[in-house]
Each structure stands twice: as structure tokens, then as C-alpha cells.
C-alpha positions in Angstrom: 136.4 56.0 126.9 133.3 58.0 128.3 133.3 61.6 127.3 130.1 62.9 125.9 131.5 63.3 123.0 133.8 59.9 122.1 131.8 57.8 119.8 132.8 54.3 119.9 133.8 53.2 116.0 136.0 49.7 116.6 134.9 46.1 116.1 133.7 44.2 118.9 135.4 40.8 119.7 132.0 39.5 118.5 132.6 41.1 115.2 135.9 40.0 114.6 135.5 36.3 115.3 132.6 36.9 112.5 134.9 38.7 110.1 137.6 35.6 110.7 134.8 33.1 110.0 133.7 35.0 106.8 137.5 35.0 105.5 137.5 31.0 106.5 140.0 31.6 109.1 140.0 30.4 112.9 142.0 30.9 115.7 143.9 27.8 115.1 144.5 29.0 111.2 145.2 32.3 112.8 148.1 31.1 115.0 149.2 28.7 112.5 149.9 31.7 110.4 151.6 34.2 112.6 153.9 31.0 113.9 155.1 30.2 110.3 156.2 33.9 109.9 157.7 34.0 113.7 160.1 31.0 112.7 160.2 32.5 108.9 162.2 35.8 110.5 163.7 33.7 113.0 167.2 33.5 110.4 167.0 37.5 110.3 169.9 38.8 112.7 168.1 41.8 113.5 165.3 40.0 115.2 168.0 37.5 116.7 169.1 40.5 118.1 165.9 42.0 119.8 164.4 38.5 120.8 167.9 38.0 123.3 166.7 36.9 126.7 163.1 36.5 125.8 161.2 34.3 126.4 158.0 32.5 125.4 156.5 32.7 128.9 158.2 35.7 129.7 156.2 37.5 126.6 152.8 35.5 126.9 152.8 36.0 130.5 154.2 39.3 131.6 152.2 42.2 129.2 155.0 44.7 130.0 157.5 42.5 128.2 155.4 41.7 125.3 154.1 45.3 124.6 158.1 46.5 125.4 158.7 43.6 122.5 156.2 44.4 120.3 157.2 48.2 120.2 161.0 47.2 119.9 159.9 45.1 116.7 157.7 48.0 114.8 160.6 50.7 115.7 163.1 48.8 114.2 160.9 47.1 111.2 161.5 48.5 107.9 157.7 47.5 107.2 154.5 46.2 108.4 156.3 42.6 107.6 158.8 43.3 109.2 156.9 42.4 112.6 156.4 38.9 112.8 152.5 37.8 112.2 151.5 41.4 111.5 150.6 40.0 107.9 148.6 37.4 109.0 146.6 39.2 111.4 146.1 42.5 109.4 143.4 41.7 107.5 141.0 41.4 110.9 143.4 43.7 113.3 144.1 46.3 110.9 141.5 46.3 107.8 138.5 45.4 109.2 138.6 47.8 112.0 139.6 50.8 109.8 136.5 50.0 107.7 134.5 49.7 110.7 135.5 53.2 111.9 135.6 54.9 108.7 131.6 53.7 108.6 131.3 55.6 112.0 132.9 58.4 110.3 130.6 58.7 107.3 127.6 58.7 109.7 129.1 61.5 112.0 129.8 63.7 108.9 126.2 63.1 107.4 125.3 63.9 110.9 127.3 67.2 110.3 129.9 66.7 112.7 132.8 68.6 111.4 135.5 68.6 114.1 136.7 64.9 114.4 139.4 62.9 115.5 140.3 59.2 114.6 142.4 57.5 117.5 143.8 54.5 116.7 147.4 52.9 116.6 150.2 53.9 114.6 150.0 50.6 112.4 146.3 51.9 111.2 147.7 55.3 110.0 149.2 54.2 106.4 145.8 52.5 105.5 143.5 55.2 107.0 145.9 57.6 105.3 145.1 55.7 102.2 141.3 55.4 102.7 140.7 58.4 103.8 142.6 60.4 100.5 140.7 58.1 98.0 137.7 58.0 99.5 137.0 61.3 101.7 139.0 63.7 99.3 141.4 64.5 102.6 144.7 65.6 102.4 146.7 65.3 104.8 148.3 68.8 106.9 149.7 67.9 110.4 150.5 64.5 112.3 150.3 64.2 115.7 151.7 61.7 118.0 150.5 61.0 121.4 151.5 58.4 123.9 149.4 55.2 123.3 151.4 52.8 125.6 153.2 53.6 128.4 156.3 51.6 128.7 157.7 52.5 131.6 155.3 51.4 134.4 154.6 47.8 135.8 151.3 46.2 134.2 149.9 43.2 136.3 150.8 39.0 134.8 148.7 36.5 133.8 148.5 33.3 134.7 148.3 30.7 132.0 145.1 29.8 132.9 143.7 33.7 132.9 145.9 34.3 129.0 143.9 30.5 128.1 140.6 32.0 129.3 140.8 35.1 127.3 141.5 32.9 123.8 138.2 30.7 123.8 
């Protein structure tokens, strides 16, 4: 993002690893934790249904296929459980960051910034929605949506040894 006027407000990958030691969590506990809910909705038939013809390689490997996955999962979800390791990871994917960019937002306000947008993903909405009510005062008067991933064009694979590199 490099318009004058975006102010960058997320967590760093720095920051997160930080925020996963502080909770006692690691990677390893991390993965641990998302796989026992993957094989815990494993017995749901509406998962059976969109996980047909995928694969483990095919999702790990090929970001097209994983983001297509992952937006077939929250569409048809009833919940933020309802996608498989969502729970586990919220806490540092979800919470943390939110935090992180509601601190930005405090500082632009005091600053006296009165025209300002929050971009994020639509999984962050209920708990900004939530924050931003009990502690802004906000109310909220129109939703937009806007495109945030673009399904329909071809994104480049990775090899294992690229997706290995970008874990550790």
C-alpha cells in the first residue's frame, strides 16, 4: 500500500511470533491445534462435501485452490467455527491485529484525523464491530463490501521447499 495517505496499522510477522510466544503457543502448538479441529469437522457432511477432490498438496501448494477453499468454507460456515482452525488461530490472526489497528486508530483521531477507513477482511468485522461500539461510541450506518481476493485469475505455486521456507 503506498498512498500518502494509507497508514500502515497490522502486526508485523515479528509481532505475531511475539504475541504467540506471550500466549505460550508455537508454531508446532499452533498446527497441532488447527489439525485437531480439521479432523474434528472431518465427520460434518457439509465439509465432506466442499473438501471433494482436494487435496493436501493441491491446497498447500497451489494458492488459487487454497484461497478458492478457504472462501468456499467461510460462505458456507454458519460461524467463525465453522472453518476449520479459525479458532485456534483467531486469537493472533484475528485479535491481536484488530487491537493493533484500533491503537493506530486512537493515534490518528488524537491526531485529528476525522475521515478514516479500516480495511481489513471480512472475518475482522464482527470484533471490530464489537470494539469499535464499546469502546469508540460508533454506531454503525452503512457496510460496504469490496473485492479482497480475486478468485478468478491464476496466482503462481509453490514449491514445497518455497511453502517450508516461508514457515521458519
Amino acid at each position: 500500500y503506498t498512498p500518502k495517505n494509507f497508514v500502515h496499522a497490522d502486526l508485523s510477522l515479528e509481532d505475531l511470533a511475539r504475541q504467540m510466544r506471550e500466549n505460550g503457543e508455537s508454531p508446532f502448538t499452533l498446527l497441532l491445534g488447527i489439525l485437531k479441529e480439521v479432523f474434528a469437522m472431518g465427520a460434518d457432511p457439509k465439509m465432506q462435501e466442499l473438501s471433494k477432490g482436494l487435496s493436501f498438496t493441491t491446497l498447500f501448494l497451489n494458492p488459487k485452490s487454497f484461497k478458492t477453499a478457504l472462501a468456499q468454507a467461510l460462505a458456507n460456515s454458519d460461524h467463525e467455527d465453522g472453518v476449520p482452525g479459525l479458532t485456534t488461530i483467531a486469537p493472533f490472526l484475528i485479535d491481536a491485529r484488530n487491537k493493533a489497528a484500533l491503537k493506530v486508530l486512537t493515534s490518528q483521531l488524537k491526531e485529528g484525523q476525522d475521515n478514516i477507513a479500516i480495511y481489513y477482511g471480512a472475518a475482522h468485522m464482527p470484533d471490530f464491530e464489537e470494539r469499535l461500539i464499546k469502546d469508540f461510541g460508533a454506531e454503525r450506518k452503512e457496510t460496504f463490501w469490496f473485492v479482497a481476493w480475486d478468485l478468478t485469475r491464476e496466482l503462481p505455486s509453490r514449491s514445497p521447499f518455497e511453502l517450508l521456507g516461508a514457515l521458519f
